[in-house]
N, C-alpha and C positions, 0 to 999 in steps of 0.2 A: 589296550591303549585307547581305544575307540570310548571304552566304557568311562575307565579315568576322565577323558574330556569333556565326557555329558555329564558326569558328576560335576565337575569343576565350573562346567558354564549353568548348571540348571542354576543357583540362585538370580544369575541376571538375568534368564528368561522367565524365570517365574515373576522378577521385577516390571518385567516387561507386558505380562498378560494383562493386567489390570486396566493398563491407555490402551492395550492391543482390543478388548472387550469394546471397551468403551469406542473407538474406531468402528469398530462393526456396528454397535450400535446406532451410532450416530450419523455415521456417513455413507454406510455400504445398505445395510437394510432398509432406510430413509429412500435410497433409489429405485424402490422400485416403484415409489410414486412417478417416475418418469412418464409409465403409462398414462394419468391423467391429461399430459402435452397429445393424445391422438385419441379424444374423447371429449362428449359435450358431457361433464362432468357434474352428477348432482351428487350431493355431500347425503344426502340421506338414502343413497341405495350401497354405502358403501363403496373401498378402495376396489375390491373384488367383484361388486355388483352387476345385474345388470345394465352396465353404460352403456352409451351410444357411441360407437367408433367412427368417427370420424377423419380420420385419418391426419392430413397437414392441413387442414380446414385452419385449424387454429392459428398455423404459422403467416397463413395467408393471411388472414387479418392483422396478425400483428406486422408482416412487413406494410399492409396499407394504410397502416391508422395514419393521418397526417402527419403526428406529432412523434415518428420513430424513427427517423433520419436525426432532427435532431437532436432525440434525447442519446443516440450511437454517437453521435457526433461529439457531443459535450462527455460524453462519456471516455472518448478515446481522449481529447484533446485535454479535458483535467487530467487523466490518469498519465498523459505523457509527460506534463509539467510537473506532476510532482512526481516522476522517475527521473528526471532532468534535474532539478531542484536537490530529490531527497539521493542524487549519485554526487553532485559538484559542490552545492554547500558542505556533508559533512567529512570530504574530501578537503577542503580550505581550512575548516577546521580544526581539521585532528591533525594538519601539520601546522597550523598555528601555533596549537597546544603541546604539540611537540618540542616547540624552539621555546618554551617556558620553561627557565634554569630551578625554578622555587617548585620544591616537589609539594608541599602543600598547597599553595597556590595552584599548582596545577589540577591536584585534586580534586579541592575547592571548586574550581572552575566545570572539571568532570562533574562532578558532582552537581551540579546545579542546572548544566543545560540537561543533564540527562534526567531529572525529576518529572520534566514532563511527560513522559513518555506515561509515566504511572497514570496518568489522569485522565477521564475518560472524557467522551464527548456530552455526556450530557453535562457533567460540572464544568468543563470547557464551554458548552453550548452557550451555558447564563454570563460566563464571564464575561467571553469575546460582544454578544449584544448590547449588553452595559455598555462595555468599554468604548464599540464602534457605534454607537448609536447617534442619531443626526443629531439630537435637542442635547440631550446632558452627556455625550458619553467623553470619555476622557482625549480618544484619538482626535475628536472633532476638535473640540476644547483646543490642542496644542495647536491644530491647523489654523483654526482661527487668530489664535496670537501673530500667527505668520502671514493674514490676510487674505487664506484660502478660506471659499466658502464651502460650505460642510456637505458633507461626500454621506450618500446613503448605500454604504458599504454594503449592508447584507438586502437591501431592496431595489438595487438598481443591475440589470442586466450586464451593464458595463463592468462593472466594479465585481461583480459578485464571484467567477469565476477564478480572479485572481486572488481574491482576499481566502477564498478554499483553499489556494496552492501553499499560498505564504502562511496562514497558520496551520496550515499541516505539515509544512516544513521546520517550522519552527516545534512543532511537538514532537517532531519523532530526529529532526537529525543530528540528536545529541545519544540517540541509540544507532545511529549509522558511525557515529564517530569510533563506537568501541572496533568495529571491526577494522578499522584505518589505522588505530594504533597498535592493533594486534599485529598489523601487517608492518608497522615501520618496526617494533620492538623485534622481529626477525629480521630484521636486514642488520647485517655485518658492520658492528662498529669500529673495525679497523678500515672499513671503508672511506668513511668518515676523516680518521685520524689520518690515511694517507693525502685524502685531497686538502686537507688543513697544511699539511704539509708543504704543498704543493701549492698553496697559498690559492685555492679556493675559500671566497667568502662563504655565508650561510644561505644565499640565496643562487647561487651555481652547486651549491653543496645538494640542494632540495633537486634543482632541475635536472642531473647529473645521476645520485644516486637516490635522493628519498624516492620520487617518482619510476625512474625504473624500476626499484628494487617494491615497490606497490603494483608494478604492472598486470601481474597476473590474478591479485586481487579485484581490483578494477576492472578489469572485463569481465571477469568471475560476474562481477554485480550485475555489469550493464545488461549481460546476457541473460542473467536470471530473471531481471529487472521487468523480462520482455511475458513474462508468463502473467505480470498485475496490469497486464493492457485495457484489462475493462473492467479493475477496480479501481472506481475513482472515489472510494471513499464513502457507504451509506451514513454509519453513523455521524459520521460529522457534518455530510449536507443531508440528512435527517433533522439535524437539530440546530441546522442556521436557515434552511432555506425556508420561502414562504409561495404561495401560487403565483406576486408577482413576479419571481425569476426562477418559471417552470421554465422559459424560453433558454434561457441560459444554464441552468442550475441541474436543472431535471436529467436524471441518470439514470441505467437500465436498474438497476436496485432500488431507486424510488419508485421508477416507474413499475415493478412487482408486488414492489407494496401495495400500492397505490389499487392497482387491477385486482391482486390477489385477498388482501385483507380488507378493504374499502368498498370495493367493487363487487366482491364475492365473483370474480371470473375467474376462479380455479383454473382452466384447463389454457385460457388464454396465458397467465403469469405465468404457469408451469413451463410453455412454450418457448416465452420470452429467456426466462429461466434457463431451460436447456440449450438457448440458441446461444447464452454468453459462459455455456460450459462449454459446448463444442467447442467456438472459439478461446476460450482458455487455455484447452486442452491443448491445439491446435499449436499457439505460442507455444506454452509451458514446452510441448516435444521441443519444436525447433529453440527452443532459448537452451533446455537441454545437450543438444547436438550440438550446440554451438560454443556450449561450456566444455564439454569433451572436447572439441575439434582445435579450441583457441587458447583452451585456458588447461587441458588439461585432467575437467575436473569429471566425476563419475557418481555415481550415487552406491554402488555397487561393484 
């Protein structure tokens, strides 16, 4: 019997080797550069060489450097607004698009906020600086019709933070939407038709049963949600941000680049590095535990 079932499952495990390899490669073998974070690290004696062990030398520096409260800072504070943003915009949304009677229209609709997810930050990068730019760009352009004076969206510390949250919301939560409507297309449409009955409108109809009946989806998220605590996003404030709104902008992923590939301080980045895996990791458990405990949900 035993034998029968390992026949039967080997072609999806052998489908499976190929990302399984690549995994190892990429993510498990790559850690054991970890060692460079307790070591004054010179790149020409080699990973294995003889280093200088230095122990948490390096972590020390990084928690002193002035400027690392608040690049954690901006770092926590982007990444909450766009868990915040990217849980309740496309939550608003996919019940919107729910109460659309025109099945190609709604499509249509799918279809179009969800294209941008395909597009990356660097093609993004060019568009959004056009667009938002003080002298010609289009945003400014409209504001001025309305008598507002033009806003330096990606060079002002003010400005720069939120305009990260709001076009990263806008590119990804029309991929947050798919999973809000997977969650309403399982809820009970005789539920529906008895509060119709019952002479429920469409908007006691949502508050009543769309939203219960999403409930355990939605903390599903918010709980998971808690493991991207200190991604706030490289690529995209890689390729808007400038030095004037390091004060603001500047996140623990710029700031690795910045140490590690600019600086050549391998063993400090490495540090910085593993200090915002710990804490990852740290979430990810407890956002975990908290999916099992509330929601139900298991990985295994």
């Amino acid at each position: 019997m035993l034998n029968v079932k390992i026949k039967k499952e080997l072609p999806l495990h052998l489908m499976i080797l190929p990302g399984f390899i690549l995994l190892i490669i990429f993510s498990y073998i790559p850690m054991a550069g970890i060692i460079i974070a307790f070591q004054k690290f010179i790149p020409v004696k080699g990973l294995f060489g003889n280093q200088k062990w230095i122990g948490l030398e390096n972590f020390s520096y990084v928690f002193g450097m002035p400027n690392f409260h608040s690049v954690l800072w901006n770092t926590i504070s982007i990444a909450l607004m766009k868990i915040v943003l990217g849980l309740f915009i496309p939550l608003v949304i996919s019940i919107l698009i729910n109460e659309v009677r025109n099945s190609g229209l709604r499509r249509g609709i799918q279809t179009a906020i969800y294209l941008p997810h395909f597009l990356s930050w660097v093609v993004l990068g060019g568009i959004f600086i056009d667009m938002l730019s003080p002298s010609g760009g289009i945003v400014n352009g409209f504001l001025g019709l309305l008598g507002i004076e033009p806003i330096f969206f990606l060079g002002s510390n003010k400005w720069f933070p939120t305009t990260m949250v709001i076009t990263e919301t806008w590119k990804e939560f029309g991929y947050g939407t798919i999973i809000y409507l997977a969650a309403i297309t399982g809820i009970d449409p005789s539920l529906y038709e008895a509060a119709r009955v019952d002479g429920a409108n469409r908007w006691k109809q949502t508050l009543n049963i769309t939203l219960p009946g999403m409930r355990m989806v939605i903390v599903l998220l918010m709980v998971l949600s808690l493991g991207n605590i200190l991604n706030a996003g490289f690529d995209q404030i890689f390729n808007l941000y400038s030095p004037p709104v390091y004060e603001s902008g500047d996140i623990i992923d710029t700031l690795v680049y910045r140490l590690g590939l600019l600086e050549a301080q391998y063993g400090v980045a490495t540090a910085v590095g593993l200090f915002k895996s710990l804490v990852s990791f740290v979430f990810i458990s407890v956002s975990y535990f908290c999916a099992y405990r509330f929601a139900d949900y298991r990985i295994f």
